[in-house]
C-alpha positions in Angstrom: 0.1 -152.1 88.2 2.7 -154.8 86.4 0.9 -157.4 84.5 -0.2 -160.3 86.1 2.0 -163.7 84.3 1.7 -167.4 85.3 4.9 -168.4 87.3 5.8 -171.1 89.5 8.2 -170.1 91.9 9.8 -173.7 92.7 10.8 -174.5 89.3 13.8 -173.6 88.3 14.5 -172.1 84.6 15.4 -174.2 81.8 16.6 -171.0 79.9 16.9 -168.1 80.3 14.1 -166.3 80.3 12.0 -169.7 80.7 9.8 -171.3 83.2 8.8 -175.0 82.9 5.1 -175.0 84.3 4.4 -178.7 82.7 7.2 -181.9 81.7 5.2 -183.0 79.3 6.6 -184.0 75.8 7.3 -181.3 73.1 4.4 -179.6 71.1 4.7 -180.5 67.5 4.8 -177.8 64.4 1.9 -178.5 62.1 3.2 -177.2 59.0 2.2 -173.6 58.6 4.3 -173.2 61.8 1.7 -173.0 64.8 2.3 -175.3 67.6 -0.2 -177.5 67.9 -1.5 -179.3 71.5 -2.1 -182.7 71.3 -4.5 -183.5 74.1 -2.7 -185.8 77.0 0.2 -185.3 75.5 1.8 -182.0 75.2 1.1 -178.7 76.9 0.4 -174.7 75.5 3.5 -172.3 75.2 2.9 -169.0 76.0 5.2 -166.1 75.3 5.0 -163.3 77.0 6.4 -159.8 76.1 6.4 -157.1 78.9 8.5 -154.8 80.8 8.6 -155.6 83.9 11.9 -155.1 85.5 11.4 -156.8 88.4 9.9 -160.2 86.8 7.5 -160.3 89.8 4.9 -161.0 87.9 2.3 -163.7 89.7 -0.9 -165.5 89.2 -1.9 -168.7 90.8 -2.2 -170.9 87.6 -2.6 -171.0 84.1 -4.5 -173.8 82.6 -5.2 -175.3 79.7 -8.3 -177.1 78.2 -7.0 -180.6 79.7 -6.2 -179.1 82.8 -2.5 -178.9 82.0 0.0 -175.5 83.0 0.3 -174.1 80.4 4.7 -173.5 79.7 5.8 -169.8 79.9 8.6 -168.1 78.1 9.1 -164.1 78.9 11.1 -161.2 77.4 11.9 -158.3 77.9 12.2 -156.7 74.5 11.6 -157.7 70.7 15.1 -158.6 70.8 14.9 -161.2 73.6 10.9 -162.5 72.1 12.9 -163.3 68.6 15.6 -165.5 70.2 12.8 -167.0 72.0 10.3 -167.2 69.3 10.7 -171.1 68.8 7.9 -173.6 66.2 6.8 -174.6 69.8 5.4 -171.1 71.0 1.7 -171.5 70.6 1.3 -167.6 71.3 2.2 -164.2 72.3 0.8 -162.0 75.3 2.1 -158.5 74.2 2.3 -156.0 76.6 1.5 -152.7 74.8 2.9 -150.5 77.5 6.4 -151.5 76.5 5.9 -148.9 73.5 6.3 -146.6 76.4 8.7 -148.0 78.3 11.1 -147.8 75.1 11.7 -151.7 75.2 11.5 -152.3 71.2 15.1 -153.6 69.8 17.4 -153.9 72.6 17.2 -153.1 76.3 18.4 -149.3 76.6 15.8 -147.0 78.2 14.1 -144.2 76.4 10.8 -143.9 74.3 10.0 -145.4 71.3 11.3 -142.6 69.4 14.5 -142.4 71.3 13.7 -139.1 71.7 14.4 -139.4 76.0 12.8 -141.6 79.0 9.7 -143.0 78.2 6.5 -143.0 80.9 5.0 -146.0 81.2 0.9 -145.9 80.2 -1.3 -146.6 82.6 -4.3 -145.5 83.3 -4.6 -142.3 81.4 -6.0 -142.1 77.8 -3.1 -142.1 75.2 -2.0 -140.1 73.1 -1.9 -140.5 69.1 1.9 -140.4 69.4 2.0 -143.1 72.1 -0.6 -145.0 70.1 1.1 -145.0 67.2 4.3 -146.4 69.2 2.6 -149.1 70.7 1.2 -150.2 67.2 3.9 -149.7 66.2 5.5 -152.6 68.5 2.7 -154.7 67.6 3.4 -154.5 64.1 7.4 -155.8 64.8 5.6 -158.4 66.8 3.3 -159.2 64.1 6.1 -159.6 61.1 8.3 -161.6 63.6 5.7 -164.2 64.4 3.1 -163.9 61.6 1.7 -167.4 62.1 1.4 -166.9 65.6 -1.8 -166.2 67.7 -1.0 -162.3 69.3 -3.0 -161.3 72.6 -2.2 -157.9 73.8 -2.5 -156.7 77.3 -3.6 -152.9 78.0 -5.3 -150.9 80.5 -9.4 -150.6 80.6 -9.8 -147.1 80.1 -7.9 -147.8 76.7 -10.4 -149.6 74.1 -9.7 -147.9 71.7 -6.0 -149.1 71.2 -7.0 -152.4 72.4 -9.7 -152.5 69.5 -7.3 -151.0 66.9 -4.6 -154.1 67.9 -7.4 -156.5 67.1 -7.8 -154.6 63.6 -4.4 -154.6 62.9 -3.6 -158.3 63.2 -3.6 -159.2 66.6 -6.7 -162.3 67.6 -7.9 -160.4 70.9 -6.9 -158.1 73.7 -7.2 -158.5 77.5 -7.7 -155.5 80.2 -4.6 -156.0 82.7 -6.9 -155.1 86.0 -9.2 -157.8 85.1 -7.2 -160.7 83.7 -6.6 -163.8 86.1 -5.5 -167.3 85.3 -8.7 -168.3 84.2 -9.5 -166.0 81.9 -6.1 -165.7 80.5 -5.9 -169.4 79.8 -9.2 -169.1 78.1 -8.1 -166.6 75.8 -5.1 -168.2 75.1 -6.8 -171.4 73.5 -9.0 -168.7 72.0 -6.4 -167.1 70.0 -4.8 -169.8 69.2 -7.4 -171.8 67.8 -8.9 -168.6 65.8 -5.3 -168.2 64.6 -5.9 -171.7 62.8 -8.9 -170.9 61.9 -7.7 -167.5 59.7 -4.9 -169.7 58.5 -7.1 -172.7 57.2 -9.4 -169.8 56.1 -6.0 -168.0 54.2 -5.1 -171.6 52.8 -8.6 -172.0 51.3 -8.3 -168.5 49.4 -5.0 -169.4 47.8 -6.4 -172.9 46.6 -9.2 -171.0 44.6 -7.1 -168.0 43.3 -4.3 -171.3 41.9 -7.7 -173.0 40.5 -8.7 -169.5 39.0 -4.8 -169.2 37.7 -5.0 -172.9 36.3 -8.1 -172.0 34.5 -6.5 -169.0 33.2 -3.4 -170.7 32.2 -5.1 -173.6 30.9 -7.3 -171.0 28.4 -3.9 -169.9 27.0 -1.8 -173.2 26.7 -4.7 -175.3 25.4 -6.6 -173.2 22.9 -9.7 -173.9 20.5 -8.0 -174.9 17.3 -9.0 -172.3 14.3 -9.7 -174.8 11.6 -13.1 -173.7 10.0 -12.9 -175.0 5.7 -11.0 -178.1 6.5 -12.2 -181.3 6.8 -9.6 -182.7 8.8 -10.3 -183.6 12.2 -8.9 -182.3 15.7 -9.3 -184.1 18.9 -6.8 -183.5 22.2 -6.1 -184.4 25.7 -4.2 -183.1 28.5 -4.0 -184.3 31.7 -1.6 -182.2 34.3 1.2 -184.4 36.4 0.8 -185.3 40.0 3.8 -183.1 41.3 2.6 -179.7 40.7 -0.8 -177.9 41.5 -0.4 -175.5 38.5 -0.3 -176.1 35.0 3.5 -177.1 33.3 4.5 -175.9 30.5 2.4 -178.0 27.8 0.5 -176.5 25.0 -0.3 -176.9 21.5 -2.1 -175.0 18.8 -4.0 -176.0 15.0 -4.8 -172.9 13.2 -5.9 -173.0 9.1 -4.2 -170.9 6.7 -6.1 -169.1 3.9 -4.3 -170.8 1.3 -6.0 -174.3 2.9 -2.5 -175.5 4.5 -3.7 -176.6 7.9 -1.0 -176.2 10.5 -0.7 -178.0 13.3 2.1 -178.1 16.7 2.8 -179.0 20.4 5.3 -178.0 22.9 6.9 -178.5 26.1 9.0 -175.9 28.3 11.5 -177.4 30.4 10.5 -177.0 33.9 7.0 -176.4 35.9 5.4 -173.8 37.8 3.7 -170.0 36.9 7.0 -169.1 35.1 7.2 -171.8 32.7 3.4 -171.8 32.4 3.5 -168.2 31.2 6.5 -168.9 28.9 4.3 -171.8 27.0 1.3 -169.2 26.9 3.4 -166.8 24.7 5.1 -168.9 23.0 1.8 -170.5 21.9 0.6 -166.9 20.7 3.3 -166.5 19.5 3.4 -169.5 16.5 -0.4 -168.6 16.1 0.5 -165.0 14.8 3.9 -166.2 13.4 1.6 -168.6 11.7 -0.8 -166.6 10.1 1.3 -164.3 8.7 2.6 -166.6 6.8 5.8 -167.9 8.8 6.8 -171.6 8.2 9.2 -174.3 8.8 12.7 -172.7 10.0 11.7 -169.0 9.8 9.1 -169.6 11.9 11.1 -171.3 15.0 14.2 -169.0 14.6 11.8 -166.3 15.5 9.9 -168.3 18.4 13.8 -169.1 20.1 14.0 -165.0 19.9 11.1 -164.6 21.7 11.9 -167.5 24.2 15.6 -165.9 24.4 13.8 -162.3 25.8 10.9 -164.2 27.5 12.5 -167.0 29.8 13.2 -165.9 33.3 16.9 -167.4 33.1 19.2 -168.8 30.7 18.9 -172.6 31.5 15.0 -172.5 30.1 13.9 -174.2 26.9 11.3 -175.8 25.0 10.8 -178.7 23.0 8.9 -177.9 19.6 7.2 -180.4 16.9 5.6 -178.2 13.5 3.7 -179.8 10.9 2.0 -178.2 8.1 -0.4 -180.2 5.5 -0.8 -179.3 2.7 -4.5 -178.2 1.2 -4.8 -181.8 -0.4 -4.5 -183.1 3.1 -1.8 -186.1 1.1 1.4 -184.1 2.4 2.8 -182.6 5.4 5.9 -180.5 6.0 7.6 -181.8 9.8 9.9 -179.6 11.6 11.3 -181.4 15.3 12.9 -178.9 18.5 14.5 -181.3 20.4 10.6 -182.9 20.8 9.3 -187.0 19.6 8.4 -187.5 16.6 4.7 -187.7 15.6 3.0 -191.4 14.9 0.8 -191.9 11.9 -1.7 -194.7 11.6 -3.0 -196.0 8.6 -6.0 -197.9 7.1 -4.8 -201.6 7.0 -1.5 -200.7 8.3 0.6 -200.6 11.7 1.1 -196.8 13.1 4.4 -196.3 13.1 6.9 -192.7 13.8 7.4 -190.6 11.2 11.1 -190.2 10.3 13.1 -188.1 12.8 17.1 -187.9 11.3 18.3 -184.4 11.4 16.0 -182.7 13.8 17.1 -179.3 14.8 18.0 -179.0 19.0 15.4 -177.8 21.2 15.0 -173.6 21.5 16.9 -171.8 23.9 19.7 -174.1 23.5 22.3 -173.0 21.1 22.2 -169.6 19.2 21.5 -169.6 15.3 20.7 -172.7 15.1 18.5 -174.3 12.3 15.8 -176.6 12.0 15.5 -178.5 8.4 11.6 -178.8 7.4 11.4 -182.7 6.5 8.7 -183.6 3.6 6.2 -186.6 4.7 3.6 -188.2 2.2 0.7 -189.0 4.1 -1.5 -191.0 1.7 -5.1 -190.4 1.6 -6.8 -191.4 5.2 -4.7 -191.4 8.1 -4.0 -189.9 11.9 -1.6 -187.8 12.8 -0.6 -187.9 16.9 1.8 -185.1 18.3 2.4 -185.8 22.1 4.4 -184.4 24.5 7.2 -186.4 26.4 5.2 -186.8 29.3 3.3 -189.7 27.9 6.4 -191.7 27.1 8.6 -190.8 30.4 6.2 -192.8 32.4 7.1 -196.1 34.2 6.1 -199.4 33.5 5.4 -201.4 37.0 7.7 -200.5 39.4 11.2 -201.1 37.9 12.8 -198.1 36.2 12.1 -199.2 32.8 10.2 -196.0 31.0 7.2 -196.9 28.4 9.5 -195.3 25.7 8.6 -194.5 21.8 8.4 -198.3 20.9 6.3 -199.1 24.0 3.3 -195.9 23.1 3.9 -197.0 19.6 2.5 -201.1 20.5 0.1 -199.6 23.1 -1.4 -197.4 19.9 -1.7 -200.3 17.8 -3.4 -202.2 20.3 -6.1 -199.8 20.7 -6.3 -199.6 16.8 -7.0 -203.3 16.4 -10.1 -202.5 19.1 -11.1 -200.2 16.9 -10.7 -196.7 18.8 -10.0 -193.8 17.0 -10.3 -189.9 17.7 -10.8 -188.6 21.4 -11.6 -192.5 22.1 -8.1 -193.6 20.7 -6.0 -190.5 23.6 -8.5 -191.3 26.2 -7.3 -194.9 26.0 -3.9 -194.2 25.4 -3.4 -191.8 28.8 -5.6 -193.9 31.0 -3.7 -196.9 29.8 0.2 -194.7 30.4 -0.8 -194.0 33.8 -1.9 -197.5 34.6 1.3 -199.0 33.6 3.1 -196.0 35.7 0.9 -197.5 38.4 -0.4 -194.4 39.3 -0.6 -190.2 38.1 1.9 -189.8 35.6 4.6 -187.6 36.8 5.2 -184.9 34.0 2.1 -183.7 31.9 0.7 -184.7 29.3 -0.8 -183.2 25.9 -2.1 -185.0 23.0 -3.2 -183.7 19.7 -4.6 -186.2 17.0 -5.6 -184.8 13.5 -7.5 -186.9 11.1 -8.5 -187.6 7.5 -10.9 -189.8 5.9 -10.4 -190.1 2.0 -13.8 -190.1 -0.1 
């Protein structure tokens, strides 16, 4: 017996393959792509998939919660359903029999196999092969709509496919000799709204896996500095920008020598996302091992733009990278600058100020065989060292386009100084303060490492 579908037979088609059942305005797409029904307002799309050649197929009314028709769009074939499969389709009603009817892809007649006519499935038990087909038709449907609600429509004495569609992906199934407008309208807001429900539910999952992969990346970009024997110290913040959900491509690193030298560095890969992420992750490792074997100063970066070179996903990547290595006395420091700002230092009874930054070598990535001098800096015998990424200087003030810039950190620094922060209490300020002149979350990240030495 064909399928019973909602029709009314004095309104003409607005498309082919389209009945009007309610002039109401047009559903909108919430954005994982189901159609969602505003109450009052818009009206259910059904789509139904059968093979019916006559298109006779009647029942009195199809309503929806508000009492609404619900609109109807039918096809013949997979073919017809994907020219028809528009954002405002709430669902599908798939007719499994068209498996064998032969009415996947295109209209021809024969099975599902092409392997000759097909029979259509009615009443008797299928078989595994005609099982398979059908599933197999549910599965097109499936990939063609997959943020659609599915219903299928089989035959009573067949639970078991109609239990194996519901396993497979579709939300429910509906016995053809007992559906009527009623209950097929109630399943219809059934499916749909479970359909939400598995997306919300899908959308929940990824969140926590991206807060598992933040953690994850956060471990490897922003590491616990090795500096047991030294009495310098460490203190850092990072704060992530407002345009991304996962980590940039921030990190820095402090690892002690066992000659005493203390070395020290940040970095920034161009760009944000899991890609870029990874890249600063290695390329963090990568100066710690560099490091402690004994690497400095230009050695150690021309062999950290190799491994960036191999490493980076495509050619336009590169990072920004500031060195410094102090000496065991703690009084001098070595500097080498990639393409990053230079450091501020802050002294007792004196304004912070940037360390000198003339012939800094261009970021890596950039241009092949390039060099980076090492630049000699007397430190004296108390002072603070601040590395920072760009992130903290790139930020608006108010709501011009004038950026806080070098000159403006280096006058919000010495402001705090004069108040008498220093260590963690000194970047706390300093962030909270950037992202109050931005007006808001800074847009790029963040990273700040501050190393400090009291003489006597």
């Amino acid at each position: 017996m064909p399928v019973p579908v909602p029709r009314q037979r004095d309104t003409p088609a607005t498309e082919s393959g389209q009945a009007v059942l309610h002039t109401a305005a047009p559903p909108a797409s919430i954005g994982a792509g189901v159609a969602q029904a505003t109450p009052q307002t818009t009206a259910l799309t059904l789509l139904v998939i059968e093979d019916d050649p006559a298109g006779g197929l009647t029942v009195p009314e199809v309503l929806d919660a508000d009492g609404h028709r619900i609109r109807l769009r039918t096809a013949r074939n997979l073919t017809e359903a994907e020219r028809l499969l528009t954002p405002d389709v709430h669902c599908i009603l798939l007719d499994l029999s068209l498996a064998g009817n032969g009415h996947g892809h295109g209209s021809g007649s024969g099975s599902a196999n092409g392997t000759g006519a097909g029979t259509r499935v009615g009443g008797a038990a299928t078989t595994t092969a005609t099982l398979d087909q059908q599933l197999a038709v549910l599965h097109q449907v499936l990939r063609l709509a997959p943020r659609h609600a599915v219903l299928v429509l089989t035959d009573e004495d067949d639970a078991e496919r109609a239990a194996e569609a519901v396993r497979v992906g579709a939300q429910d199934f509906l016995f053809r000799d007992e559906l009527d407008g009623r209950l097929l309208s109630r399943a219809i807001r059934y499916a749909v709204e479970r359909k939400r429900a598995d997306i919300a539910q899908y959308k929940l999952a990824e969140s926590k896996l991206r807060a598992q992969e933040n953690a994850r990346l956060e471990r490897g970009l922003l590491p616990t500095p090795l500096l047991e024997g030294s009495d310098l110290r460490f203190a850092a913040r990072y704060r992530p920008g407002r345009s991304r959900a996962l980590l940039g491509g921030d990190f820095y690193d402090a690892v002690r020598t066992p000659d005493g030298t203390v070395h020290a560095m940040i970095g920034d890969v161009c760009g944000h996302g899991p890609d870029e992420a990874a890249l600063g992750v290695e390329l963090r490792i990568a100066w710690r091992a560099l490091t402690l074997a004994g690497l400095c100063g230009d050695d150690l970066l021309a062999t950290l733009q190799e491994v960036l070179e191999v490493e980076r996903p495509c050619e336009e990547i590169f990072a920004t990278l500031c060195t410094v290595d102090i000496a065991p006395d703690g009084r001098r420091a070595g500097l080498c600058l990639a393409g990053h700002p230079a450091p501020l230092i802050s002294r007792p009874g004196r304004r912070a100020q940037l360390l000198p930054y003339e012939n800094s070598g261009p970021a890596l990535g950039l241009l092949p065989r390039a060099r980076w001098p090492r630049r000699q800096v007397e430190l004296g015998g108390s002072w603070s060292l601040m590395l920072y990424t760009d992130g903290l200087i790139e930020g608006r003030i108010g709501e011009g386009k004038e950026r806080l810039g070098q000159d403006g950190m280096v006058e919000m620094i010495n402001r705090h100084l004069e108040h008498g922060l220093s260590g963690e209490g000194l970047l706390e300020a300093s962030v909270t303060e950037a992202r109050r002149l931005n007006g808001g979350e800074l847009t790029d990240d963040v990273a700040v490492v501050l190393l400090s030495r009291a003489e006597g």
